[in-house]
N, C-alpha and C positions, 0 to 999 in steps of 0.2 A: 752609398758614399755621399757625403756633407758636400752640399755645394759650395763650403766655406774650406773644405778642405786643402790641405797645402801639403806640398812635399819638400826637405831640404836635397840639397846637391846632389848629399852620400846616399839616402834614400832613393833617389831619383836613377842615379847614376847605376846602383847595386839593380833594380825594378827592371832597368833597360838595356842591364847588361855593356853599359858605356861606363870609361873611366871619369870620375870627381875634375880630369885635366882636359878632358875632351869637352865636356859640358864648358867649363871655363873658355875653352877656346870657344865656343860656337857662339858663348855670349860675347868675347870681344869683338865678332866679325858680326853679328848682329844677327845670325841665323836663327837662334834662341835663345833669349831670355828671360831670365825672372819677371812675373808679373811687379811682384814685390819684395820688400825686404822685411826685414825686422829691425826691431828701435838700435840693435847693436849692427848694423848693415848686412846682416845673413841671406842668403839668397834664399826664396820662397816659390815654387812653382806651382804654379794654378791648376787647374783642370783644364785650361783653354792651353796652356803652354802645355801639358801631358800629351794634346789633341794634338800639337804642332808637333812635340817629338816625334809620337807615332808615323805623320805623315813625312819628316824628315826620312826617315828609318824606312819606312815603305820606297822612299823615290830613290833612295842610297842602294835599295837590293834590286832596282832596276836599271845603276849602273852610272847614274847621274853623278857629279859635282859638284859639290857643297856650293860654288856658284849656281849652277844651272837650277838647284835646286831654292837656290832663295829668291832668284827671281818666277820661279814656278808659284814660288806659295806667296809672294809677296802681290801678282796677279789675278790671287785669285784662280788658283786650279783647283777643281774638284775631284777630290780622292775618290768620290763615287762614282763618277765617271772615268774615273780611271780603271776601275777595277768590274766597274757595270761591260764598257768596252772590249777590255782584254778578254771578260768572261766571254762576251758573245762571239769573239772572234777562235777560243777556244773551242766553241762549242758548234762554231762553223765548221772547223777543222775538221772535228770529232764527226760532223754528220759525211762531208767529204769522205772522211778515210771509211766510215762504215756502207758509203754506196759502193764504194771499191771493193770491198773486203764480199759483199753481198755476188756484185761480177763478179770477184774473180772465185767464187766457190763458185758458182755456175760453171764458170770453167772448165775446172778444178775436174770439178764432178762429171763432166763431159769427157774430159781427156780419159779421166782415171777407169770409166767405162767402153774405152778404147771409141769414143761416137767423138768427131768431129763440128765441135761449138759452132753456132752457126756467127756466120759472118758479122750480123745485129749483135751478137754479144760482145764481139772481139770490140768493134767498133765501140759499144759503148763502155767497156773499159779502157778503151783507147782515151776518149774525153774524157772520164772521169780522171782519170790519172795528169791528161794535161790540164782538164779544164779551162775557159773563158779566160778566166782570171776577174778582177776586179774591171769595173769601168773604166778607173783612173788608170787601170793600166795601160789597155787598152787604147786607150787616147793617146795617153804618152808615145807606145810605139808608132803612134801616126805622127807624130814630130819628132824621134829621136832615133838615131840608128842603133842597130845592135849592139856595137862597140859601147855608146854612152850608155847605152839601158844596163849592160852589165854593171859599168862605172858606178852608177847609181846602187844597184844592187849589191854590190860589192863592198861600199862604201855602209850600205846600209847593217849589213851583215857582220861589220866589225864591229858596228856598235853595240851586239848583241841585244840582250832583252830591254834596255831601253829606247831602241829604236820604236816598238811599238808605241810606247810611252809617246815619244817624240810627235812621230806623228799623226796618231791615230788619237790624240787626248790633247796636247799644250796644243799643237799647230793649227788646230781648227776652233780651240780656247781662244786664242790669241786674235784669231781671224773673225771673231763673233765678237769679241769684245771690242775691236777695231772697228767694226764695223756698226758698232751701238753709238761711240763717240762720234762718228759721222753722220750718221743719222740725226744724233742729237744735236749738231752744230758745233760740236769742240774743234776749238779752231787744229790744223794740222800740228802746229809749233809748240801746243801744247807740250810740257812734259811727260804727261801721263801717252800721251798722244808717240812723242819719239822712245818712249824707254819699251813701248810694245813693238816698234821699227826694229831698236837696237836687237833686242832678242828673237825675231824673227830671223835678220839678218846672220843672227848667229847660227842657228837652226840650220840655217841653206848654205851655211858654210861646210857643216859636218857633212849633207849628203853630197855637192856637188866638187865642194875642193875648189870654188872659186873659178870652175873651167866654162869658158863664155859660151863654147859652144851646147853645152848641155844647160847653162844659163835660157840662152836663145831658144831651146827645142822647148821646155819646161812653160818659160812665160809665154810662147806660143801655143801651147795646151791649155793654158789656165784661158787664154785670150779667147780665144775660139769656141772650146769647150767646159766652161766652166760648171755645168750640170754634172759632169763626169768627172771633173777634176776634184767638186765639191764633194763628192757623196749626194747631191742634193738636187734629185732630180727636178724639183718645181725650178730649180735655178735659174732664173731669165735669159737671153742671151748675152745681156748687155751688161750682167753683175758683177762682173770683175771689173770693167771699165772705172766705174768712179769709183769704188775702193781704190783699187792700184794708183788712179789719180791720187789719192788722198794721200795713200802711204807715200808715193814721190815724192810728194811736198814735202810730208814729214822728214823723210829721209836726206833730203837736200838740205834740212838747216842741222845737220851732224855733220862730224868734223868728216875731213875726203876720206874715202875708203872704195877700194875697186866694188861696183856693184855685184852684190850676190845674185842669183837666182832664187826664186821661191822650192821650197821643197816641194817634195811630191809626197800622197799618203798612200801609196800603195807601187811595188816594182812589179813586173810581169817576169813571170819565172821562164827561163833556158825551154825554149822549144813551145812556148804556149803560145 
């Protein structure tokens, strides 16, 4: 393929399976546009705008919003980490359900010999089926009660397969690249500085619903335990303190709005 290569609308559109009026649309809203035109003003698409369609189309079949999604790609998210992530979490899964499947033929194969499993094995299909859980879970239920950790969950679970997305890829994007500007001295007021505020803030909308009390349990997790809340076990104790500084600031010069709570990246499942 010519790196000079160009695609028109109806080609594009036919290629991606989208219609000539949905392309149109996406360019007046700014989601995608022609790199270029032609001398008579025909729209031209590049190989770098083909790369954006694709990852458009990727983040739409994990459930997102042609907003949510242009400020994903307009930050700077990486589709390889999106898809590096979900794999490994797939394939967490996958080794889970095959320790299970390993117990429970032992079992299996016990009962079906009419012999009596011993206790060690019940016990360890017992765990594996509940399991630990994640760290962040874990923490969480040291600050939230049952009733919110459902909340949470529940909330989590209607967002289907983009919740992973959510917050297992943008939310911790979002938190690294906040965390570079501070480091590097960008002042909080910055632009670039409130418009990663803005969209965090929205993030913590979808999980918590705006409810203060699971506001309070959550930033009290992040406060305390932020090694566990991060994923990041080098996490110092004190790491969350001047970020969350930082981001208040930012957040205080946007217009009033009831304060959200931070999401969380991981719920602890029913009985674990």
């Amino acid at each position: 393929m010519s790196i000079d290569q160009t695609w028109k609308v109806g080609t594009l559109a036919e290629a991606s399976g989208l219609t000539v009026r949905t392309l149109h649309h996406w360019d007046r809203i700014g989601l995608l546009g022609p790199s270029r035109r032609t001398a008579a003003g025909h729209r031209e698409y590049t190989e770098q705008d083909v790369i954006r369609l694709y990852q458009v189309l990727a983040l739409r079949r994990l459930g997102l919003g042609l907003e949510s999604i242009a400020t994903c790609l307009d930050v700077g998210i990486d589709p390889v980490r999106l898809v590096r992530e979900h794999l490994a979490g797939v394939e967490a899964s996958l080794a889970s359900l095959e320790a299970l499947r390993q117990r429970l033929a032992h079992v299996h194969a016990e009962l079906a010999s009419d012999r009596a499993p011993e206790i060690s094995a019940l016990i360890g299909a017992l765990r594996t089926m509940g399991g630990a859980g994640p760290e962040s879970g874990q923490a969480l239920r040291r600050h939230l009660d049952d009733d919110r950790i459902r909340a949470l969950r529940d909330r989590a679970a209607g967002l289907g397969p983009a919740a992973h997305y959510l917050l297992e890829v943008e939310w911790p994007e979002l938190y690294r690249r906040a965390e570079a500007l501070r480091t590097a001295g960008v002042e909080p007021t910055e632009p670039r500085v409130r418009k990663l505020v803005e969209r965090m803030d929205e993030l913590s909308s979808l999980f918590t619903g705006g409810d203060s009390g699971v506001s309070a349990g959550v930033r009290s997790a992040w406060r305390h335990e932020p090694a566990a809340m991060s994923g990041d076990p080098a996490a110092p104790a004190d790491a969350w303190h001047d970020l969350a500084a930082y981001l208040d600031h930012a957040r205080a010069t946007l217009p009033p709005a009831v304060p959200l709570p931070v999401p969380v990246r991981s719920f602890p499942e029913e009985g674990s």
